[in-house]
N, C-alpha and C positions, 0 to 999 in steps of 0.2 A: 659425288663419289662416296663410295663407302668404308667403314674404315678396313676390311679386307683386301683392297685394292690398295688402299694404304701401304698395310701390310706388306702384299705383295711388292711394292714400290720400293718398298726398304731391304728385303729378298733379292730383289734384283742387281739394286746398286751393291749389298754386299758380294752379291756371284760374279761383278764387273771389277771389283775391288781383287777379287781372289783370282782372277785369269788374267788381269795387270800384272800380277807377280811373279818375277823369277823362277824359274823353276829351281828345283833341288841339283847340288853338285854331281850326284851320278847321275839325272834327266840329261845335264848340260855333256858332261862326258858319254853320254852314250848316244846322245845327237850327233858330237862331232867325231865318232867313231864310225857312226853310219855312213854320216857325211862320205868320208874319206873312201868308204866300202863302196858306196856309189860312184865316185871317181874312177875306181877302177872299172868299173863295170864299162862294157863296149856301149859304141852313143847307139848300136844297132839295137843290141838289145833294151835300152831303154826304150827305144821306140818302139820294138815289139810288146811292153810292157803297158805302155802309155796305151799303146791301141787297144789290147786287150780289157784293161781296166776301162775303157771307156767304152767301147762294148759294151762288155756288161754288166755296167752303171746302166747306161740306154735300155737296154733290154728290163733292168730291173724296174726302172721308174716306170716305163709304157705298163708294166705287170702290174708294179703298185697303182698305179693311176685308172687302170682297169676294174683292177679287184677292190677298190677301198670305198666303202658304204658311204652316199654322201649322204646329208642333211641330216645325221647322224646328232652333231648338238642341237639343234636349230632350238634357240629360246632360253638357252643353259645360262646362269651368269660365271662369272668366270673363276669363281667360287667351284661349282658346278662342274664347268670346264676340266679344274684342276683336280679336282676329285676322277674324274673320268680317266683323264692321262695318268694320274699316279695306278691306277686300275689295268689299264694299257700295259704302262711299264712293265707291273708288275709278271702280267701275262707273256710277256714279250721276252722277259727275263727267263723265265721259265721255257721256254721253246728253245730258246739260246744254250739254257744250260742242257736241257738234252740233247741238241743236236752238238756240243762241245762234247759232249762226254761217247756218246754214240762215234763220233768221225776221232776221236781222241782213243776211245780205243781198239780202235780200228788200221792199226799202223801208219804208215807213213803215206799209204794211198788214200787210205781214208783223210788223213788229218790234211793231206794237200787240199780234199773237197773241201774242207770245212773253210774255206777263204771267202767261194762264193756262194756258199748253203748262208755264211752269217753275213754276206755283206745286204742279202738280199734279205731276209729276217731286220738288219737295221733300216733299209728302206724302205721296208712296207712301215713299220713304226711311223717315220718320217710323215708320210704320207698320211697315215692316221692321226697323228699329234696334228697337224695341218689345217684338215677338217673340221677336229673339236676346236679347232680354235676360231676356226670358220674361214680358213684362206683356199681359195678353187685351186687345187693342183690341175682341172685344164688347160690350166693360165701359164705358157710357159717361163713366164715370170718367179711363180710361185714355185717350181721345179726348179727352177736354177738357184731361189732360195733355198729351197732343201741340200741343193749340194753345199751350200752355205754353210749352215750347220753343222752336217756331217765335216766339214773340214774342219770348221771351230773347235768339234769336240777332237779331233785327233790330228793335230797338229803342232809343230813346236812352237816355243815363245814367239818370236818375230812373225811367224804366218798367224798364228791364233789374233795376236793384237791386229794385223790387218784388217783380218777375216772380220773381227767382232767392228774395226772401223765401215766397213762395207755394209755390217746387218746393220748396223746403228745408224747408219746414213742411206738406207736403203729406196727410199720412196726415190732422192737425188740420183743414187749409184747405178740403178737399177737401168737408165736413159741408156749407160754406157755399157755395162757387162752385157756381152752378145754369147761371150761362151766361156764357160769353167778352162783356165788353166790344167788341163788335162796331166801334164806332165809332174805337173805342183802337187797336184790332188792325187795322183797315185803315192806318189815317191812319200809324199810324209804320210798316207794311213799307211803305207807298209812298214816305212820307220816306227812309227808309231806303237804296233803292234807285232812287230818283228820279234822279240823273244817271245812273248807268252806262246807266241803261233810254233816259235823253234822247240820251244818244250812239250809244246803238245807232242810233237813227231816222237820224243821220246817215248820205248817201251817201259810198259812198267807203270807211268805215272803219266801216261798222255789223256787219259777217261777224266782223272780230278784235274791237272791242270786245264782240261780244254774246256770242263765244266765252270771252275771256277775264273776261268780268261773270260770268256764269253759271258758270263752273269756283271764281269765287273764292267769290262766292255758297253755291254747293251743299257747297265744301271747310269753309267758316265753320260752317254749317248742321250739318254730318257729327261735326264736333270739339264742337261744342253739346250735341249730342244723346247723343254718347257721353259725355260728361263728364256729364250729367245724369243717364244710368242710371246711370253708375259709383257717383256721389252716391247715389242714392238707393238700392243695392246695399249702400255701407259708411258706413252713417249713421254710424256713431263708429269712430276707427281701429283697425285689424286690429290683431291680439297677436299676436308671433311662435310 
């Protein structure tokens, strides 16, 4: 092993170290604000909510899975690898932020698009990150790890620690998870991302906030994702 790999090793367990943590006192109050906002809501329309978000999850992964160039690293080290996804990101950030700013000012019909114009923008990424790191998204294995992530990155304290218990135990975990908690996996990316999305709607300032939501968004997403393959690349530390 080399000492890059090292490096990365030490990168990782500090990124494990900082998603352990607590979140911040208005994180924690405005979780259990939602909390309580969801209680009220009808258990129908949860349902109608559930179905819909997992739709068009479905539909996006079959698009990303379609559309995503394979054999793209083949031979890269992981050195390499991470050079490429930070490259990704950065692209991907950029598409983000103009389709935020575009559906941002765009009023209230527009900014409603902007839910699944970006959910789909973060899973083709997914999808990409995947490749370079050399995992087959034909593998519906590897597909339900990407919903994995995605949940990592936007979900509150208690699901996050799960989630990251799951990808870290995943070769084991993997026997038993047959299907994404659909219900879980909506409910917290909307918690999650429920105000910057509410201030988009705003006139006046919905173009910069829906620019700068979505660039923070997709930047959050990009550093998730590679910190998880990296994980899952150097299960125990490198030896010089």
């Amino acid at each position: 092993m080399n000492e890059y790999e090292l490096k990365v090793y030490e990168e990782v367990e500090e990124w494990k170290r900082k998603l352990n943590r607590r979140s911040g006192m208005m994180n924690r109050i405005s979780k259990k604000a939602q909390m309580k906002f969801n209680e009220w809501i009808p258990e129908k329309v949860h349902e109608v909510m559930t179905e819909s978000i997992k739709g068009m999850v479905k539909a996006t992964l079959f698009g990303s899975k379609v559309t995503t160039k394979k054999g793209q690293a083949k031979g890269l080290s992981l050195l390499e690898r991470d050079e490429l996804v930070r490259r990704k990101i950065s692209t991907y950030q950029k598409t983000a932020i103009v389709e935020g700013a575009g559906t941002g000012a765009g009023g209230i019909l527009l900014g409603l698009a902007d839910f699944p114009l970006l959910l789909t923008i973060k899973m083709k990424f997914l999808f990409e990150a995947a490749e370079v790191y050399g995992f087959n998204t034909n593998q519906y294995e590897e597909r339900l790890f990407v919903l994995h992530i995605f949940q990592l990155a936007f979900s509150s304290d208690e699901i996050r620690r799960s989630t990251l218990y799951e990808i870290e135990n995943w070769e084991e975990r993997k026997q038993v998870l047959v299907e994404m908690d659909w219900r879980k996996f909506q409910q917290e990316y909307r918690d999650y991302i429920d105000l910057a999305k509410m201030l988009q709607l705003v006139p006046g300032i919905g173009a910069f906030v829906g620019a700068y939501a979505n660039n923070n968004l997709m930047k959050h997403l990009g550093e998730t994702a590679m910190n998880v393959y990296r994980l899952r690349l150097l299960q125990k530390a490198p030896e010089l």
